[in-house]
C-alpha positions in Angstrom: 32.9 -37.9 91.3 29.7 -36.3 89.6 30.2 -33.9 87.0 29.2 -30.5 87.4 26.2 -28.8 85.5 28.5 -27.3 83.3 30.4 -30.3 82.2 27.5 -32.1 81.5 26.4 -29.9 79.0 29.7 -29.4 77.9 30.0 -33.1 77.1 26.4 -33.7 75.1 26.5 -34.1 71.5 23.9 -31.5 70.2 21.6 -32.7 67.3 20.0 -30.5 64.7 16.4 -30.5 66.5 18.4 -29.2 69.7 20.3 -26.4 67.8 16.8 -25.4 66.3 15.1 -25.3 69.4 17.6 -22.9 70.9 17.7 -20.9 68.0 14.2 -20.5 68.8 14.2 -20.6 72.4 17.0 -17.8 72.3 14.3 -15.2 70.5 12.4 -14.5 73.9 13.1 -12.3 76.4 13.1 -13.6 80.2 10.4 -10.9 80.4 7.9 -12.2 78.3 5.7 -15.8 78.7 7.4 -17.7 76.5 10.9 -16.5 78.7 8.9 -17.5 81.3 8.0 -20.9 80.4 11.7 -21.4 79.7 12.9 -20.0 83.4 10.1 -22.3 85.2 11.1 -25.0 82.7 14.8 -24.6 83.8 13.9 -24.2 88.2 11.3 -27.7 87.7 14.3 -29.3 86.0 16.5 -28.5 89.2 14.0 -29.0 91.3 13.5 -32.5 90.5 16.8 -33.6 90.8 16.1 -33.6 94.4 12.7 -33.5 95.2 12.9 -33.9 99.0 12.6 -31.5 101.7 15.0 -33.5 103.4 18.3 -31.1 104.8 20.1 -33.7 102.6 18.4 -32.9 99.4 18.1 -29.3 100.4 21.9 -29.0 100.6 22.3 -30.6 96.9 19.9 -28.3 95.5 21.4 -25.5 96.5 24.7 -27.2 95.2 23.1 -27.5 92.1 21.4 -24.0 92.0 25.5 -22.9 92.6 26.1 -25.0 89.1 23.6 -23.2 87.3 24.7 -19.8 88.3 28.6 -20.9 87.0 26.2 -21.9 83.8 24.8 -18.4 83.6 28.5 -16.9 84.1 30.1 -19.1 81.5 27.1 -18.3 78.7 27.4 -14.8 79.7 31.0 -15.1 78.8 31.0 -16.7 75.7 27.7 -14.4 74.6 30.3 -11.4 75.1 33.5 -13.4 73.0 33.6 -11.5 69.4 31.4 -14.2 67.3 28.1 -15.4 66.4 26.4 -17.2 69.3 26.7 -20.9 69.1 25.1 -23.8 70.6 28.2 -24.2 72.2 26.9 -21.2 74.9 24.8 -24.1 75.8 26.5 -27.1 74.8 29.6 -28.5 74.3 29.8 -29.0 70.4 29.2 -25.5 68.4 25.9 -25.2 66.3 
């Protein structure tokens, strides 16, 4: 069985260039361009898994879209736990 979004992530091994480019990455607001070029970044990413208009591909999108919203809930959660943000909100191994 595939794993889901959020296991994925959970699973990587995050480097130091990764942990600096969220630090980074994590400065912009979802309002502003660089946000921006993170959110479109994020929906091309998605999209690409299954590039096809085909019902198939359109029903594992939305599968996938449904991953990344469970992605957005779990970071939400950990953002609101009583520590410094950590890679980890994205990642499986704490930066």
């Amino acid at each position: 069985m595939k794993m889901t979004l959020v296991d994925q992530i959970n699973a990587l091994e995050w480097s130091d260039d990764a942990r600096r480019m969220y630090q980074g990455l994590m400065q912009h607001s979802a309002s502003d361009e660089a946000g921006a070029v993170v959110l479109v970044a994020a929906a091309a990413l998605l999209a690409r898994e299954y590039p096809t208009l085909q019902p198939a591909d359109q029903d594992d999108l939305a599968n996938l879209i449904r991953e990344f919203w469970e992605l957005v809930l779990e970071v939400r959660r950990e953002m609101s736990l009583p520590r410094p943000p950590y890679l980890r909100l994205v990642g499986g191994h704490s930066a």
